[in-house]
N, C-alpha and C positions, 0 to 999 in steps of 0.2 A: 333701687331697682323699681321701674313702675309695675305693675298688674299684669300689664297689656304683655310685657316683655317674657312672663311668664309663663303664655299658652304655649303648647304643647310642650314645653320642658318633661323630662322625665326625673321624680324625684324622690330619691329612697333614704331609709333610715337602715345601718346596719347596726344588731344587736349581738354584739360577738364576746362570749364567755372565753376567756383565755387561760389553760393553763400555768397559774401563778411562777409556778417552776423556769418556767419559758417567758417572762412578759417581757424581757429586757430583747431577747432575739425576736421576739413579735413587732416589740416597737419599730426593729431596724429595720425589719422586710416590710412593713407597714409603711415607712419614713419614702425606702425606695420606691416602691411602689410608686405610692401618691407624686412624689417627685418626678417619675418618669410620665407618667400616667398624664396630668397637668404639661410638663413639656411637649408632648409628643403628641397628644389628641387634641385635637381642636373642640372635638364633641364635648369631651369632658369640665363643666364649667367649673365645679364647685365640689372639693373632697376635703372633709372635715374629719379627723382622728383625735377622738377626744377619750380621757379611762375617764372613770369617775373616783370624783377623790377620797370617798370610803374606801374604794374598794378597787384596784387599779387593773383586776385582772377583769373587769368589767368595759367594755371598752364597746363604743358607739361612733359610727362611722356617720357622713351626713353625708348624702350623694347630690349634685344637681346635673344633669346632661343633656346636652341640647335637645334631644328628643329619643323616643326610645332605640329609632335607630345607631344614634350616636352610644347607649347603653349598650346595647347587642353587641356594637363594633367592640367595644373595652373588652365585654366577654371572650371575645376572641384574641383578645392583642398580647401579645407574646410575653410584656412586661405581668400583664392579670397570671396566665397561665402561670409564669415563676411563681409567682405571689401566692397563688391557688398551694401550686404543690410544695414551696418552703414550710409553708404554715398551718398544713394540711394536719402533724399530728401537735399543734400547739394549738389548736381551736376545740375547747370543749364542745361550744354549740353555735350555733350559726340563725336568727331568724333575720330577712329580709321584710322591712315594712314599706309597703309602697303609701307614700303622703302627697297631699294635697298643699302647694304652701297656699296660707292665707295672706301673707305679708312678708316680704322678704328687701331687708335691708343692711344697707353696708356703704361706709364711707368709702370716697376716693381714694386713692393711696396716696 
């Protein structure tokens, strides 16, 4: 990905604390989500769901969207809403970091 290709992308990091109890049902509403989310939006470039491997109910989302209009659209879009209210009491906390990428690469497939 060059630099150039970068400007106005809209690009968040989520930091999502999950109750442990629940992380197997979080994974699968999280799995569909991303899955529909990725098919159906063009806006949507880049959705990354990663836990971390201490600690798995710890889980970091990596957002890229073609701009922030294309972000808004997702907040709206019927598959988010699901996703919102499935998981609404399996998410302890919830912070949204908006980043700046400095370099962002990825092979061809």
């Amino acid at each position: 990905m060059i630099a150039d290709e970068t400007q106005g992308q809209y690009v968040q990091l989520a930091e999502i604390e999950i109750d442990p109890a629940q992380l197997e049902s979080y994974k699968a509403a999280v799995k569909e989500h991303i899955e529909t989310a990725i098919r159906v939006e063009p806006g949507v470039l880049v959705l990354y769901a990663v836990s971390e491997k201490d600690n798995p109910a710890h889980v970091r989302v990596f957002e890229i969207y073609r701009d922030i209009d294309a972000y808004k659209a997702h907040l709206e879009s019927a598959h988010f809403k699901k996703y919102k209210a499935t998981t609404e009491n399996m998410v302890k906390s919830l912070k949204l970091v908006q980043v700046t990428p400095i370099m962002l690469g990825a092979k061809a497939k």
